[in-house]
C-alpha positions in Angstrom: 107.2 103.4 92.0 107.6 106.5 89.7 104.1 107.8 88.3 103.3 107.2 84.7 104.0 110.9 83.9 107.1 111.5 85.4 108.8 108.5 84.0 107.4 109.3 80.5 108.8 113.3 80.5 111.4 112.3 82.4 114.3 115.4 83.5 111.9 117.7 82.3 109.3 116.5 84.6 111.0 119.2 87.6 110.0 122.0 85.0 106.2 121.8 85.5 104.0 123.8 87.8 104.4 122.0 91.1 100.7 122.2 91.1 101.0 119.9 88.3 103.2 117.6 89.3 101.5 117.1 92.2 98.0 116.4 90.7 99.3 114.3 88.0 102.1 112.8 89.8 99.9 110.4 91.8 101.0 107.0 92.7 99.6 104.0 93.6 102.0 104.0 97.2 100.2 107.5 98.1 97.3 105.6 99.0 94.7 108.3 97.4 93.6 109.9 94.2 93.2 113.1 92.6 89.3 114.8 92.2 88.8 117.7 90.4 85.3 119.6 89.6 84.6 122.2 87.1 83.4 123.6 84.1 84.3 123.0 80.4 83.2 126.2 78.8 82.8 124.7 75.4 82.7 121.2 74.2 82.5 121.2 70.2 82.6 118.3 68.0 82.5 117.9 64.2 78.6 116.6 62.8 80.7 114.4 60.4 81.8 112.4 63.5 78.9 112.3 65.4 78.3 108.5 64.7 81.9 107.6 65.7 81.6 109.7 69.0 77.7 108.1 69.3 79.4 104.4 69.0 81.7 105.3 71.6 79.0 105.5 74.5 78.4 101.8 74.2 81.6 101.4 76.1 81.8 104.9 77.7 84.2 106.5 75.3 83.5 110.1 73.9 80.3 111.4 72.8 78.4 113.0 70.4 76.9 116.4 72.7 78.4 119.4 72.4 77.7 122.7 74.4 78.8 125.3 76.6 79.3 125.8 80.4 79.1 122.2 81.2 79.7 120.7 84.5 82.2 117.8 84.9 84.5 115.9 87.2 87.4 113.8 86.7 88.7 111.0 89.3 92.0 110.2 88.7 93.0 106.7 90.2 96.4 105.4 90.6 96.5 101.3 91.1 98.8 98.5 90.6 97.9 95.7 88.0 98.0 92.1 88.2 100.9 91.9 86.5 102.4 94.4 89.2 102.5 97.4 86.4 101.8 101.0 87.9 98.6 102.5 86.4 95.8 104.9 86.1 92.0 105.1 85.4 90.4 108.3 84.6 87.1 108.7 84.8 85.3 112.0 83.4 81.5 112.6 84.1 79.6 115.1 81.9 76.8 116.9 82.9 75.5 116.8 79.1 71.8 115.7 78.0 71.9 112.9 78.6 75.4 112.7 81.3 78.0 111.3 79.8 81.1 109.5 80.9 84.2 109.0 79.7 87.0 106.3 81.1 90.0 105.4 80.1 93.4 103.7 81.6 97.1 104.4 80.9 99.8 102.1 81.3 103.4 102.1 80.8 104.4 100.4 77.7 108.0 99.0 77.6 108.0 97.7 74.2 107.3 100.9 72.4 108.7 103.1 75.4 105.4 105.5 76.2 102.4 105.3 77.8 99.5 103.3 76.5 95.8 104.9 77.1 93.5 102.2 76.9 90.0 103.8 76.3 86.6 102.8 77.5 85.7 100.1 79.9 86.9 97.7 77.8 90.0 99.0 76.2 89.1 97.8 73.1 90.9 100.8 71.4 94.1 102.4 72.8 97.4 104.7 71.3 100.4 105.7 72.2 100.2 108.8 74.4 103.4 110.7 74.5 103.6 113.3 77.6 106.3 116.6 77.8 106.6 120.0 79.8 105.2 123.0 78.0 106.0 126.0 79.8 105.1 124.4 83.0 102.5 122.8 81.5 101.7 118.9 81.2 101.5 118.6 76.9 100.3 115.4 76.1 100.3 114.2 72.3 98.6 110.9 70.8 100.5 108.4 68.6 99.7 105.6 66.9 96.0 104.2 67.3 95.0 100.5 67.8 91.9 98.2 67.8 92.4 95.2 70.1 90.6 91.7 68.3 91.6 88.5 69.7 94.3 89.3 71.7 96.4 91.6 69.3 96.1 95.1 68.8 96.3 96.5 65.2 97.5 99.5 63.9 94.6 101.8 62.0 95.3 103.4 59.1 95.8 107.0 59.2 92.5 108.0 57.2 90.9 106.0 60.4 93.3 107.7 63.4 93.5 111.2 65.2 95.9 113.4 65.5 95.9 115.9 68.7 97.2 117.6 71.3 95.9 118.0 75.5 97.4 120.4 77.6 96.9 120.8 81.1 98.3 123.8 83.3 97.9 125.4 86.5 96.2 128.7 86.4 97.4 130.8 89.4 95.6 133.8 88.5 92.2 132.0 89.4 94.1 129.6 91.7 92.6 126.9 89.4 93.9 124.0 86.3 92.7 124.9 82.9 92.8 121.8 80.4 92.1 122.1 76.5 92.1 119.5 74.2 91.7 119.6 70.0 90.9 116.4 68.6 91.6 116.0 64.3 91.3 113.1 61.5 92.2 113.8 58.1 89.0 113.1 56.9 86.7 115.2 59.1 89.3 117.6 60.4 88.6 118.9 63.8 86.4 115.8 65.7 86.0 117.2 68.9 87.8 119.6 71.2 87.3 121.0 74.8 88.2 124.1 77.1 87.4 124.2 80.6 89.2 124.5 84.3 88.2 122.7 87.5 89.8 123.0 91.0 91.6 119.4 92.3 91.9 117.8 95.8 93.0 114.8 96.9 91.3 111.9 98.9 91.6 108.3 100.1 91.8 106.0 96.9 88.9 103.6 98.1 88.0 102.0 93.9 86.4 99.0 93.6 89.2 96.8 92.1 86.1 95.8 89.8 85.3 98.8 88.1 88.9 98.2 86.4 90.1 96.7 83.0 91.4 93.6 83.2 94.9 95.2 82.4 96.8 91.9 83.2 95.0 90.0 80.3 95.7 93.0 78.2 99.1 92.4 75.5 100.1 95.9 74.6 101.1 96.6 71.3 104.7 95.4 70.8 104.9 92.9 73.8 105.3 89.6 73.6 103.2 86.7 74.8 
C-alpha cells in the first residue's frame, strides 16, 4: 500500500527531504513504526481557549498548559483497518504538569479526496487535513472541521473551526526534525501553537490492536452507508 502522505501530495512527494519521507512514509507492510523524542521549546496557547483545550483531555485531545523546554515523544503507528483501509495513530506525550497526551488517527478519505484526522480516542471530532512539499518540508493544512453524533459527522461553523498550518522538516545542521505548528479561530485568534525538534528511529510495530478507534464503524464525512 502507498502511505497516507505520499498518496495525498502525490508527484511532489519525491521533493521532500528523504529524511522525511522516510519518517512519514511509514506503512503498515514495513512491519514497524516511527519514535521520535524531543523537546518543544515553547508551547503557547490563547487564555480565551483554555476551556476548549481543558475539555479536550477528557478524550486526550489538546490541552490547556503551556510552557517552554518541554519534553515529548510521538509514536507514529501505521495499521490496517477493518475495513482493509491503510492508516495511522499518533500518539504525543507531554511532559507538562500534569503529562499530557495527545492522540489522533488519519485515514484516507475517498469521498472528499484528502486525509481525514480523527482526533482523540474516540474520534469524535475530525477535518480534512490536506498535506504538500514545502521546500523539502511536509506542510500540512487543516480543512473543514466536524463533530461526529449518531453516526454522521457535521460540518462546524466557521466562528467554531480553526484555521492552521504544521510543518515538519528535517534539520541537517543539528542532524535532527524540527516541527511548528500555529493553531487560529476567528474568535480567539491564535489557540495554541508549538515549536520544537526531536530525533526519530524506527522499531518493530508491536500496538495493541485495542488501543485503536474503531475506524471500521467510523462513516467519514461524504461516504455513504
Amino acid at each position: 500500500m502507498t502511505g497516507l502522505f505520499e498518496r495525498a501530495i502525490g508527484e511532489e512527494w519525491s521533493t521532500l527531504h528523504p529524511q522525511v519521507r522516510e519518517r512519514y512514509g511509514v506503512e503498515s507492510s514495513d512491519g514497524r513504526e516511527a519514535v521520535g523524542v524531543g523537546q518543544m521549546d515553547e508551547l503557547t496557547r490563547s487564555p480565551l481557549a483554555v476551556p476548549a483545550l481543558w475539555l479536550g483531555t477528557f478524550d486526550d485531545f489538546l490541552f490547556p498548559e503551556s510552557g517552554t523546554d518541554v519534553r515529548f515523544s510521538i509514536v507514529t503507528e501505521p495499521f490496517v483497518d477493518g475495513n482493509g483501509n491503510e492508516a495511522l495513530r499518533l500518539e504525543r506525550r507531554f511532559d507538562t504538569s500534569p503529562p499530557r497526551t495527545f492522540v489522533d488517527t488519519l485515514r484516507w478519505n475517498p469521498a472528499r479526496g484528502c486525509i481525514v484526522d480523527l482526533f482523540g480516542t474516540r474520534g469524535l471530532v475530525g477535518a480534512d487535513l490536506h498535506a504538500a512539499a514545502d521546500d523539502g518540508a511536509l506542510a500540512l493544512s487543516i480543512g473543514t472541521q466536524y463533530l461526529r453524533v449518531g453516526g454522521r459527522s457535521l460540518a462546524l461553523p466557521a466562528l467554531l473551526s480553526a484555521r492552521g498550518r504544521l510543518t515538519d522538516w528535517y534539520d541537517e545542521d543539528d542532524e535532527c526534525f524540527r516541527v511548528e505548528a500555529d493553531i487560529e479561530n476567528p474568535l480567539v485568534g491564535s489557540v495554541f501553537g508549538y515549536e520544537g525538534g526531536f530525533e526519530s528511529e524506527f522499531r518493530s510495530a508491536d500496538g495493541d490492536p485495542a488501543d485503536r478507534p474503531p475506524l471500521a464503524d467510523v462513516r467519514l464525512p461524504g461516504e455513504r452507508p
